[in-house]
C-alpha positions in Angstrom: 84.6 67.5 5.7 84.5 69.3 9.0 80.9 69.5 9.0 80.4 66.0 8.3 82.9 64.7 11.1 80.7 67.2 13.5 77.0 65.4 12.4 78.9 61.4 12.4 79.6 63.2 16.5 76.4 64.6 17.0 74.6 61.3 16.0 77.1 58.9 18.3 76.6 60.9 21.7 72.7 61.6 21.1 72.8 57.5 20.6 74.5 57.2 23.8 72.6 59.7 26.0 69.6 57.9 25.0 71.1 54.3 26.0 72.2 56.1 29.6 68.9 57.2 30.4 66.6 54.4 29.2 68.7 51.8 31.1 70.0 54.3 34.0 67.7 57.1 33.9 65.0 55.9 36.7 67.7 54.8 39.4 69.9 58.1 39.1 66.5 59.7 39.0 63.4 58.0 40.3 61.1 61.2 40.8 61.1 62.0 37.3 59.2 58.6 36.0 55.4 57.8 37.4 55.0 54.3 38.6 53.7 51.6 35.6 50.1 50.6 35.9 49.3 47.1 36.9 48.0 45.3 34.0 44.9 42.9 35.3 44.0 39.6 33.8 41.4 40.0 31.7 38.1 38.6 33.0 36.0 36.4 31.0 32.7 37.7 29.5 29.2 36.9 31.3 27.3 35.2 28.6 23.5 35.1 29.0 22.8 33.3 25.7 24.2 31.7 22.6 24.7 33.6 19.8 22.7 31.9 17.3 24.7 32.4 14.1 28.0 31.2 16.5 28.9 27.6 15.4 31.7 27.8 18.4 27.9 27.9 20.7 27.6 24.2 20.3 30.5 23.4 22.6 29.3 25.7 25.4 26.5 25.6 27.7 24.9 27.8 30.3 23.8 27.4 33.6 20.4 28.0 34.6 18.9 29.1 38.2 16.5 27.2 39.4 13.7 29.1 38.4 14.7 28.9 35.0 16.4 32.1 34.2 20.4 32.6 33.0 22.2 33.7 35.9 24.2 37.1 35.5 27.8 35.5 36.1 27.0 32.2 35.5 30.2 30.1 34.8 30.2 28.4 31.5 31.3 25.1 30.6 32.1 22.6 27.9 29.2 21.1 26.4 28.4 17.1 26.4 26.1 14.9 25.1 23.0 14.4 28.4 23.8 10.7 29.9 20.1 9.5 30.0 19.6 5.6 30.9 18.2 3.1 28.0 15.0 1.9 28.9 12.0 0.2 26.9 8.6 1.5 28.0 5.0 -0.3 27.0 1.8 1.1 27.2 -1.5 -0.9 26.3 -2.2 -4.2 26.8 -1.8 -7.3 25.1 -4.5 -8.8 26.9 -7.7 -8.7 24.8 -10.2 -8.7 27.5 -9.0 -5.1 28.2 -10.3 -2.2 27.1 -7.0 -1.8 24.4 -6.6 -3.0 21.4 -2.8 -2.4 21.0 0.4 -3.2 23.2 2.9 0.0 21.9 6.2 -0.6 22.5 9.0 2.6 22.7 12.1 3.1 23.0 14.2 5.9 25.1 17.0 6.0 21.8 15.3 8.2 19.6 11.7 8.2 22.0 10.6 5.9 19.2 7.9 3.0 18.2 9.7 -0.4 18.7 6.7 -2.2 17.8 2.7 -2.2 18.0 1.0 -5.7 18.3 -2.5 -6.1 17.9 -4.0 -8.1 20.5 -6.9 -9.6 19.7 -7.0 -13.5 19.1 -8.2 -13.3 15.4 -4.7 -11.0 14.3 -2.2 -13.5 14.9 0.9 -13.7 12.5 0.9 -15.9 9.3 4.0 -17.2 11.0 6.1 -18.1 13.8 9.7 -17.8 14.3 9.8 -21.1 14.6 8.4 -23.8 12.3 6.4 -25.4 15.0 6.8 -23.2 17.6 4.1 -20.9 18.9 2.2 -17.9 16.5 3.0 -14.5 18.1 0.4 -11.4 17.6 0.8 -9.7 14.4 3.0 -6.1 14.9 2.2 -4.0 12.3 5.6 -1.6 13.3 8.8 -2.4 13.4 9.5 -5.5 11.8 12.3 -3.8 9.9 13.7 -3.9 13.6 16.3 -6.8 14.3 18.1 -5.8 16.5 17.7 -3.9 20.1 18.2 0.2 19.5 21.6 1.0 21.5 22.2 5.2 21.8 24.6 6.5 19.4 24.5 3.3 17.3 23.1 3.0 13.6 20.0 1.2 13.1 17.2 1.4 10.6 14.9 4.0 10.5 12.0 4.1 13.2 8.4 5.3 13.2 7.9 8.5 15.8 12.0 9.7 15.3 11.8 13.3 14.6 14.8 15.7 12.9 15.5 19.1 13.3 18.4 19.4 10.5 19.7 22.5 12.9 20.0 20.0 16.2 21.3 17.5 14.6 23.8 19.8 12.9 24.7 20.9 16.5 24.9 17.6 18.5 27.0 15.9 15.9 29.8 18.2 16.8 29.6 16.5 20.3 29.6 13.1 18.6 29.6 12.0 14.7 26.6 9.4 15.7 24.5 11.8 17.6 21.4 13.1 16.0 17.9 13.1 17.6 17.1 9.8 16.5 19.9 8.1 18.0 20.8 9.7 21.2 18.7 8.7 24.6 15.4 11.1 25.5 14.7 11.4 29.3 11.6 9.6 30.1 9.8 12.3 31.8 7.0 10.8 33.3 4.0 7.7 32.8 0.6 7.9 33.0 -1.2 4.6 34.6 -4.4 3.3 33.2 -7.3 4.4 35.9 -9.5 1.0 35.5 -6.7 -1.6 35.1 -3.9 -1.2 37.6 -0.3 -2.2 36.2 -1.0 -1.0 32.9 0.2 2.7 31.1 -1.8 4.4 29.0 0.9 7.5 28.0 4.5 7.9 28.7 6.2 11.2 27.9 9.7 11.6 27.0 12.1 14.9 26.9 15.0 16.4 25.8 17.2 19.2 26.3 19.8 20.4 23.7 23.3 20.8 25.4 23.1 24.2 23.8 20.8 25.3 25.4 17.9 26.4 23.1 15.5 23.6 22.7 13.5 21.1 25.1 11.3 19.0 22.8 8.6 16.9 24.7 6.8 13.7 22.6 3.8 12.2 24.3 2.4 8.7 23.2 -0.9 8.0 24.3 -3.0 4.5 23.6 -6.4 5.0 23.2 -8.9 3.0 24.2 -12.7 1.5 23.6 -15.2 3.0 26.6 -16.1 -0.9 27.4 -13.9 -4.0 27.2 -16.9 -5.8 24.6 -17.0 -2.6 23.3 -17.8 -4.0 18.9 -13.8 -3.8 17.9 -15.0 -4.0 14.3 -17.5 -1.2 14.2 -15.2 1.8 16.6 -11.7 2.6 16.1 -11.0 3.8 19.1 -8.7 1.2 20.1 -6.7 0.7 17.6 -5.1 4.5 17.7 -2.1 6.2 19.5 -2.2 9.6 19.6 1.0 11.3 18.9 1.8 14.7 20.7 5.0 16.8 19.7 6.1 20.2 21.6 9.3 22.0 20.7 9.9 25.0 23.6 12.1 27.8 22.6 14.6 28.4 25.4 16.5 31.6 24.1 15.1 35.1 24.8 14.7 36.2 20.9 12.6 33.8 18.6 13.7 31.0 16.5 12.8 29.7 13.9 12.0 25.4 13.6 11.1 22.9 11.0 11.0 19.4 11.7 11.0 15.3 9.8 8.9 12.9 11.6 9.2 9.5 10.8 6.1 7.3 9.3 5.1 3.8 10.0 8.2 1.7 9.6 8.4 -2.3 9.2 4.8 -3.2 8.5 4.9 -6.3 7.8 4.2 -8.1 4.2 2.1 -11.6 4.9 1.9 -13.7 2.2 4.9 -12.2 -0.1 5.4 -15.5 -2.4 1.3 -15.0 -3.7 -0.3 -11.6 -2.9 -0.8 -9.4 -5.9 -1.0 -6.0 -3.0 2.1 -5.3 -1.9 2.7 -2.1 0.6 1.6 1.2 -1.0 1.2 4.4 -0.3 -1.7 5.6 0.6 -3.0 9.5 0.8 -6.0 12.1 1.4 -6.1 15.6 1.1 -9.4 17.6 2.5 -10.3 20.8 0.7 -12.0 24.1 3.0 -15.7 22.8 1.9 -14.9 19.1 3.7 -14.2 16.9 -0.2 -11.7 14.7 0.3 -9.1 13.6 -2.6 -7.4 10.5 -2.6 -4.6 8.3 -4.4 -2.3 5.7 -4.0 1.2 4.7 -4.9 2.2 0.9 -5.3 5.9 -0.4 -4.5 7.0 -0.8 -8.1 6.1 3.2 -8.7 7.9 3.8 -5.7 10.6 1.8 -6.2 11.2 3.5 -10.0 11.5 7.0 -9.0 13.8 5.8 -6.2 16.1 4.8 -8.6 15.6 7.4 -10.8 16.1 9.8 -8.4 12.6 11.4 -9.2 10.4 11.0 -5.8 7.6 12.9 -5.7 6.8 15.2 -2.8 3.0 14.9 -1.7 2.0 18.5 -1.3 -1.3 19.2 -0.3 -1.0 22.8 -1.4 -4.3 24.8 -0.7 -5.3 21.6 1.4 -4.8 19.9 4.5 -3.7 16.3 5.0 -6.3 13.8 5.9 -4.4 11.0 6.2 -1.3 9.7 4.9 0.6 6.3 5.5 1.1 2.9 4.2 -1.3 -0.4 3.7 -1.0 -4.0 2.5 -3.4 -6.5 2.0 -5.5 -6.6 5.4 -3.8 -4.0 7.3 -3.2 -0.5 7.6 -1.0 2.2 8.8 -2.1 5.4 8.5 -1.1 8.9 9.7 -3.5 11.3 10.7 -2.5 15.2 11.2 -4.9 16.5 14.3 -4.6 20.5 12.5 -8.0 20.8 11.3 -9.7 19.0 14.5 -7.9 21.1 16.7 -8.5 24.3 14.4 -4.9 24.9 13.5 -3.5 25.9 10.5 -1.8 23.4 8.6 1.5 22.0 10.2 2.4 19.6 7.3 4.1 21.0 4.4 4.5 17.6 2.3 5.1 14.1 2.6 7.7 12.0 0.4 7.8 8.4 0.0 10.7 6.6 0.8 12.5 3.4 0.1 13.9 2.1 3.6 15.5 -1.2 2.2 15.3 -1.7 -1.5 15.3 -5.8 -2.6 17.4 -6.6 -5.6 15.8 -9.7 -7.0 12.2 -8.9 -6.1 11.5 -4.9 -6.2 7.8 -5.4 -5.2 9.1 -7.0 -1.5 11.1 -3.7 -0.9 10.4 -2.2 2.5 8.9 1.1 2.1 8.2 4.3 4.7 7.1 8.0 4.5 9.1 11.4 6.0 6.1 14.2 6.9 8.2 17.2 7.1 6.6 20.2 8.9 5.9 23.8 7.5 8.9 26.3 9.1 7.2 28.0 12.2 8.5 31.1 14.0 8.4 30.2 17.9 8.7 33.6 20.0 11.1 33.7 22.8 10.6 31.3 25.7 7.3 30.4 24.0 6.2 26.6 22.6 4.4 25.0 20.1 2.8 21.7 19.7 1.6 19.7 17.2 -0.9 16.4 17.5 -1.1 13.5 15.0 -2.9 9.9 15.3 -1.6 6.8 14.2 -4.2 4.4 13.3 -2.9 0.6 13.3 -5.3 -2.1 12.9 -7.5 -4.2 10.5 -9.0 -2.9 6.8 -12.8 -2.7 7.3 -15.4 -0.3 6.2 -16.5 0.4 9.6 -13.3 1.7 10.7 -11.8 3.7 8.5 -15.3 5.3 7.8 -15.2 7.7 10.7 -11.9 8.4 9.7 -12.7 9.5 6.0 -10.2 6.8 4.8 -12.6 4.4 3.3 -10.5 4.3 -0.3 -7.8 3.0 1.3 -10.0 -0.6 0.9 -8.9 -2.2 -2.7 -12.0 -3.5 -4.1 -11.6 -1.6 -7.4 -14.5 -1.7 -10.0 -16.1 -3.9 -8.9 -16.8 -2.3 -5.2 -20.3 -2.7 -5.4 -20.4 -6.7 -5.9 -17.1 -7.2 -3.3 -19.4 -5.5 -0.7 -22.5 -7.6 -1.3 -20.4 -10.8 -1.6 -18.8 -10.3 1.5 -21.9 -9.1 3.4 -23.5 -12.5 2.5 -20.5 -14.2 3.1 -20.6 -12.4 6.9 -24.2 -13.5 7.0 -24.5 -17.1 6.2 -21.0 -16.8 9.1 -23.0 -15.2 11.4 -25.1 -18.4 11.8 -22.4 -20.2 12.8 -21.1 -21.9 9.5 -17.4 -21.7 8.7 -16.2 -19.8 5.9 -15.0 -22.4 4.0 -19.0 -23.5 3.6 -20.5 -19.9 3.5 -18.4 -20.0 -0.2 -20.0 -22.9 -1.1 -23.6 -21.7 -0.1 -23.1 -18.6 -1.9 -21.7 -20.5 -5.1 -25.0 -22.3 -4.7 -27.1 -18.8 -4.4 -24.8 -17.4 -7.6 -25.7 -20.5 -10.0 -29.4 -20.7 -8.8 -30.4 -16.7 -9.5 -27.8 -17.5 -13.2 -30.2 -21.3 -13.5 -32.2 -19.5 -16.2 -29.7 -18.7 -18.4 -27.6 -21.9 -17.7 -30.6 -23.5 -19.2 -30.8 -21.7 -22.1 -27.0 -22.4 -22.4 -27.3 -25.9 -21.7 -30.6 -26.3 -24.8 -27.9 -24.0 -27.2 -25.3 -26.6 -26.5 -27.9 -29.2 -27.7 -28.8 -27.6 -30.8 -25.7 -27.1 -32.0 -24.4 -30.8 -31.4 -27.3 -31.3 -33.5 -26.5 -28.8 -36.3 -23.0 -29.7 -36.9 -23.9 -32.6 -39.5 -25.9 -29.9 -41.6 -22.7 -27.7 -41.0 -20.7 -30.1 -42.2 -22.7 -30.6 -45.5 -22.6 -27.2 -45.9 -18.8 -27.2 -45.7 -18.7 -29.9 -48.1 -21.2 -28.5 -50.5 -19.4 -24.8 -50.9 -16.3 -26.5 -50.7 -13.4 -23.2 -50.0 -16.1 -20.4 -51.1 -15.8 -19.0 -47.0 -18.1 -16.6 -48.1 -20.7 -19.0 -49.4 -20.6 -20.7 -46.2 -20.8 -18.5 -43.8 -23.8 -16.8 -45.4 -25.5 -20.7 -45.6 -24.7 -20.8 -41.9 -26.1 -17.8 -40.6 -29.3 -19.1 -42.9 -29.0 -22.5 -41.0 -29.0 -20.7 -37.6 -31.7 -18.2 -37.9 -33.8 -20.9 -39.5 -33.8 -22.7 -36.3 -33.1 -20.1 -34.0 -29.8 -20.7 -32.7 -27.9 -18.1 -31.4 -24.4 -19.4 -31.1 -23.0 -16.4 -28.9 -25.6 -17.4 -26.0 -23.3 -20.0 -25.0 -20.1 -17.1 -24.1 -23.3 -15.1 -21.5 -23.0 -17.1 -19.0 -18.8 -16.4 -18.9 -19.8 -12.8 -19.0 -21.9 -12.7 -16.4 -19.4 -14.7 -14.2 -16.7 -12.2 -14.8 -17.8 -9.4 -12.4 -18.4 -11.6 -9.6 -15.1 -13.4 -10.3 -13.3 -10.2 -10.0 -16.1 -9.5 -7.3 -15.2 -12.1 -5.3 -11.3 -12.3 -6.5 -11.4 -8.8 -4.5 -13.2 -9.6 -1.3 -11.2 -12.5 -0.5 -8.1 -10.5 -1.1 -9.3 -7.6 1.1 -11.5 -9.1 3.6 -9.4 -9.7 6.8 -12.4 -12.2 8.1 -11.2 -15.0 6.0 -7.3 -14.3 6.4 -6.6 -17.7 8.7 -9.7 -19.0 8.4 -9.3 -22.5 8.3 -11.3 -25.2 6.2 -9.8 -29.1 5.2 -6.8 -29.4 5.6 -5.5 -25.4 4.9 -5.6 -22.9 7.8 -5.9 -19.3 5.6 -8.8 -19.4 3.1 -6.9 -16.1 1.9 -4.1 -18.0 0.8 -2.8 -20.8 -1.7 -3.5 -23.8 0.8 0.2 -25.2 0.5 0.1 -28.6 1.2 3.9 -29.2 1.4 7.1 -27.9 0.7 8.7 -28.7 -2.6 12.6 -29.8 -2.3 13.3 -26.9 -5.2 11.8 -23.5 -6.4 9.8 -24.9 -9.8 9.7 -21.5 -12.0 6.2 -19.6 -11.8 5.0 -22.8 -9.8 7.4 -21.3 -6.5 8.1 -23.5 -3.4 4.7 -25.1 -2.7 2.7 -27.5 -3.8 -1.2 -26.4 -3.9 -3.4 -28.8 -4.4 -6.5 -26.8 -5.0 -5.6 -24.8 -8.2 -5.0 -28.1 -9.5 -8.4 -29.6 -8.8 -9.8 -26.6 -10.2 -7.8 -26.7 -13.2 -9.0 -30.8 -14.0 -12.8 -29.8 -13.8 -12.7 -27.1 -16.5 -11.1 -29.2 -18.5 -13.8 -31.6 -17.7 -16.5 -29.3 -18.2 -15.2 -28.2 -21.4 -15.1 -32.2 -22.7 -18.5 -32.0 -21.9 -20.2 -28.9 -22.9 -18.0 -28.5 -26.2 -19.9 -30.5 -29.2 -16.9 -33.4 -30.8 -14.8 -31.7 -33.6 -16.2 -32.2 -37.2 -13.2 -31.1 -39.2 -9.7 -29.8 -38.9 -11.0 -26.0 -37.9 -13.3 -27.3 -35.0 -10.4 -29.6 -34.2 -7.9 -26.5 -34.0 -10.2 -25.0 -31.9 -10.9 -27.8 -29.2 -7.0 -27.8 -28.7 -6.7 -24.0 -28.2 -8.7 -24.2 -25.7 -7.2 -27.2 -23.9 -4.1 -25.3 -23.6 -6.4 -22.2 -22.3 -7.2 -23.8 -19.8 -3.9 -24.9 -19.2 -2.7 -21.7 -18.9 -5.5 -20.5 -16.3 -4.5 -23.4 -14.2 -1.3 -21.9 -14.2 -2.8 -18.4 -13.1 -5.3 -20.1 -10.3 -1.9 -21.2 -9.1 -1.2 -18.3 -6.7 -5.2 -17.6 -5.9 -6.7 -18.0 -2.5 -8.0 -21.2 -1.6 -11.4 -19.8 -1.0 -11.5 -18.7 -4.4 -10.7 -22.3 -5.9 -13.4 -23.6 -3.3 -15.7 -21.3 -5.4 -14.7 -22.5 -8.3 -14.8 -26.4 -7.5 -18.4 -26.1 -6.4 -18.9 -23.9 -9.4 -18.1 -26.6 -11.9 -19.5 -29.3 -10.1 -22.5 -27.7 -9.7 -22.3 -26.9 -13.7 -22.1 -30.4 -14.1 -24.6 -32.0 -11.8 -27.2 -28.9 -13.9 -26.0 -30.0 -17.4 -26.7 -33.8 -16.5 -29.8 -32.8 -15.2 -30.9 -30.8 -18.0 -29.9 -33.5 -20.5 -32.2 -36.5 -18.3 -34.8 -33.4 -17.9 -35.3 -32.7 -22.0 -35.2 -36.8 -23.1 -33.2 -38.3 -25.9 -35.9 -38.6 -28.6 -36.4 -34.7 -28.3 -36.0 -32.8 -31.1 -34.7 -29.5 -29.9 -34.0 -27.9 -33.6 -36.9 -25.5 -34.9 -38.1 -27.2 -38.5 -37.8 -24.8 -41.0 -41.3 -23.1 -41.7 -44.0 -24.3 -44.5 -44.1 -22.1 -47.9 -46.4 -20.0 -48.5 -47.9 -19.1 -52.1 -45.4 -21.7 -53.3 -42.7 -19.4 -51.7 -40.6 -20.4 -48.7 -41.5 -17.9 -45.5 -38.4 -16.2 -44.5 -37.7 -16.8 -40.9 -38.1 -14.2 -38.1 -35.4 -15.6 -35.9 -34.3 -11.5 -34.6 -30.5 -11.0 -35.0 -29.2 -13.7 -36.9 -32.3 -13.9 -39.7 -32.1 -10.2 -40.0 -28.5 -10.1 -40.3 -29.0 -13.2 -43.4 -31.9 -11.3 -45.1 -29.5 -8.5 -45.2 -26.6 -10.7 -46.9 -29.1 -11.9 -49.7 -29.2 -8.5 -50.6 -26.0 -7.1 -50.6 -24.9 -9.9 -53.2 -28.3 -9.5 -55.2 -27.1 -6.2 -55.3 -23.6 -6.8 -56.3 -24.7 -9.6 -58.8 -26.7 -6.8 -60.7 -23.6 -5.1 -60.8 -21.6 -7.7 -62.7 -20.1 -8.8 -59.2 -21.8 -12.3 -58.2 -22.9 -12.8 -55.1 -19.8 -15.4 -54.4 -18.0 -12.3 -54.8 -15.4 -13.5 -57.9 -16.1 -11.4 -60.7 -17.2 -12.5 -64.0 -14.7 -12.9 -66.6 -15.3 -9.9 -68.9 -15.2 -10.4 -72.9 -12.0 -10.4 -74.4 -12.7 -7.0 -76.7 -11.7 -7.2 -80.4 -8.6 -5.5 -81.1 -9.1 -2.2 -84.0 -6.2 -2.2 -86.3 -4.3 1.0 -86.4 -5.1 2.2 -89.4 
């Protein structure tokens, strides 16, 4: 007990010693505790770069020196989104007699394409904005545009924007709309045009992440023709802009960069209501020994994986990109990487297709653009890189695209070969001053004279066989249901006077290719879009003589006059050229066709007027032959071959080629069958009832 009264002791005073002297201890005795260091605020760090794995970087920025290097104590401060004004900037011309064929609108938001008109006097718009108001020039960018770009802002995608998914990342931390495509670039400098004062050639625009590690530079320069006559239809010089992208690696250890740039955006779709081309995509890869590949991809394709979820990249893979873009009927848009002209390696990894505004009700109108995204490049520190590309924006002809290798983006199909010549004559009988309107008609005339032969022939087969159907019709009567029986009798009647009843279907199949031909070369051939002729100001187009007060199914919203001409002389032709019906089959047959022709009247509906020009002075020049043909050959003359006198008592068997051969062979195939019990009629003969043998 004692002991423990001396420990509860021991433990109170050493508690209370140590209490005296930590509260007591250095006043009684100051020389026995040092003095307490002075604690310093602590300073903040120098920071020379960004780390790059640091997502806090993106709020903080470093000041540079003048000469471009970090300063050792720099101060730091918070990061914000560069306060560069809004500006529009054009460069070309839109006066023709210049030595440009394009007026480029950009934009500062984004440093993108507002628009690109063409400026020559023949590419006008379909349309005005107005019913009656002026036509503007056609701008094959942009029209997806309706609105004027504003700097953090939404707005529809734009051609020339470019994304770097690591910037964007980086300045939407400053702002939830910011992104390289909708924030303002610096415009960093013009470039006037040395022969005509007032007007830019280039502009440049820049911009500088807040972060510090980027400056991206994007050049747009318009080129032009050497001489203001220079022949726009023969050099393509004019109608390109030459793209020019530099990305600049700011840090002091390398960084890596892959980019998006945006393809042609709002090209326009002219004639929506009746074209059968709607905007596709169009591609080309080049191989090492120089063979280019090509394909396309229509709207509907496009449109289905869209919704599917299944686009398609475009990889080139051992190749390089020769040109990649989007065309409609008379224009094109078409990107063009600069790698293997400036000896690079390939900078474009693939290209997708994309749907930029997808319509409900008609798929086909949906407005369609492309994303070329880059291959991932390694830029070493403080170093650049830069990357070229031509846009070329103008007209669909041969001579154009030629030097550019992108002659298949033209869509004359199989029938190449014939679209060419048709349109070369076309050009020609124009080139003497004729309107285009008549140079169809004189080369409807030049078709039907080089096809007169066999529209004779035709015309003489039409004869006979107006003049054969009484004999037909006796044979009908004579064989009475025995098909078999008659035919044979026929194919004897036509041999024996040497009729070949499928002459009369050559002359439609020798019209077919140059149909289709000519179908294609006024669909293609930018000469004759708004080419006027009567009262219709587009031979390219239905001519659309008024507006209808309601939307008529298949028939749409206009009244064309044309398709229905051309639908009332076929039918006319075919009164004339078809022999009367002689019984309920022929009959059957006359009405089929009526409502055949009918039903291509309905087609023709939506067909360019010039090709219903063709057509009109087609048939009326098929009619004006047939009543030629018919005064030519007299009524008392008898066109049917009499049958040929016997010989030894024994009728001569005709040599009438096809049809006699193909008779001759008949008679023997049911001689054949008649020694086989089988007559040649083809119903057996009733065999003998056999006896039947009792059982037993």
């Amino acid at each position: 007990m004692d002991q423990q009264r001396r420990f509860q002791a021991f433990l109170i005073t050493s508690f209370l010693l140590i209490f005296v002297w930590m509260n007591f201890g250095q006043k009684l005795f100051p020389g026995l505790f040092p003095p307490a260091p002075v604690k310093k605020p602590a300073e903040k760090p120098i920071v020379n770069q960004p780390d790059e794995n640091s997502d806090s970087d993106a709020d903080k920025v470093v000041k540079n020196s003048p000469n471009g290097e970090n300063k050792e104590a720099g101060a730091v401060e918070a990061a914000k989104l560069p306060e560069h004004p809004t500006l529009k900037v054009v460069i070309g011309s839109e006066d023709p007699k210049t030595s440009f064929g394009l007026k480029v609108t950009l934009s500062s938001v984004g440093a993108g394409i507002v628009s690109a008109e063409l400026n020559d006097e023949r590419y006008k718009a379909l349309k005005g904005p107005q019913p009656k108001g002026p036509i503007p020039q056609l701008s094959l960018l942009g029209n997806n545009l309706k609105a004027e770009l504003q700097p953090l802002k939404k707005s529809p995608p734009v051609t020339g924007h470019v994304s770097v998914e690591e910037i964007d990342k980086r300045l939407k931390k400053l702002d939830e709309e910011a992104d390289l495509g909708h924030v303002n670039w610096e415009l960093a400098g013009t470039v006037e045009d040395a022969e005509t004062k007032g007007v830019n050639s280039a502009v440049t625009f820049s911009f500088k992440t807040p972060d510090g590690r980027w400056e991206l530079r994007k050049k747009y320069e318009v080129q032009r023709w050497s001489k203001a006559d220079a022949p726009r239809d023969e050099d393509p010089a004019g109608y390109q802009l030459a793209v020019q992208l530099i990305f600049k690696n700011l840090l002091t250890k390398e960084q890596v960069l892959a980019y998006d740039l945006q393809g042609p955006v709002g090209v326009p779709l002219e004639n929506a209501e009746h074209t059968s081309k709607y905007r596709d995509v169009k591609y080309g890869f080049r191989d090492a020994n120089g063979k280019i590949t090509t394909n396309a991809i229509t709207t509907a394709e496009v449109v289905k994986a869209f919704e599917k979820n299944q686009m398609e990249e475009l990889r080139p893979g051992q190749r390089t990109f020769q040109y990649v873009g989007l065309d409609t009927q008379y224009f094109a848009a078409l990107v063009l990487p600069q790698d293997t002209a400036n000896k690079q390696s390939t900078y474009v990894e693939f290209a997708k297709p994309q749907v930029v505004v997808k319509d409900a009700a008609l798929p086909n109108w949906s407005e369609l653009s492309l994303q070329i995204r880059s291959v991932e490049t390694a830029i070493p520190p403080e170093s650049e890189i830069q990357h070229d590309y031509k846009l070329y924006l103008g007209p669909k002809r041969t001579a154009l695209l030629a030097p550019l290798d992108a002659t298949k983006a033209m869509d004359f199909g199989w029938f190449a070969v014939i679209s060419n010549g048709m349109l070369w004559i076309l050009n020609g009988f124009h080139g003497l001053g004729l309107p285009y309107g008549i140079c169809i008609m004189l080369l409807t005339v030049l078709v039907r004279s080089c096809m007169f032969p066999i529209s004779k022939k035709q015309a003489n087969n039409a004869k006979k066989m107006k003049e054969l159907q009484p004999k037909i019709a006796e044979l009908k009567t004579k064989y009475g249901e025995d098909k078999q029986k008659i035919a044979q009798a026929q194919m004897e009647l036509f041999a024996q006077h040497g009729f070949n009843p499928l002459a009369g279907c050559l002359p439609v199949f020798l019209q077919l290719p140059i149909f289709v031909g000519l179908y294609q070369a006024l669909s293609s051939s930018v000469d004759l879009r708004r080419a006027p002729f009567l009262w219709f100001d587009n031979l390219a187009a239905p001519d659309a003589l008024f507006q209808l007060p309601m939307v008529l199914p298949v028939l749409g919203n206009e009244f064309n006059l044309l398709p229905i001409i051309t639908t009332t002389l076929f039918l006319v032709q075919q009164k004339m050229f078809m022999p009367p019906p002689t019984d309920e089959q022929t009959r059957m047959q006359a009405k089929m066709f009526f409502w055949m022709t009918l039903f291509m009247g309905f087609m023709f509906y939506h067909v360019p007027a010039g090709l219903c020009v063709y057509f009109i002075a087609s048939s009326l020049w098929s009619m004006g032959e047939r009543k030629l043909l018919d005064y030519g050959s007299g009524s008392t003359t008898t066109l049917i071959t009499p049958p040929t006198k016997p010989i030894n008592g024994e009728p001569q068997k005709p040599n009438a080629g096809f049809w006699g051969k193909l008779a001759s062979r008949l008679e023997e195939m049911g001689e054949m069958k008649d020694v086989n019990g089988i007559p040649a009629s083809g119903q057996r003969r009733p065999k003998d009832k056999e006896k039947k043998k009792p059982r037993w």
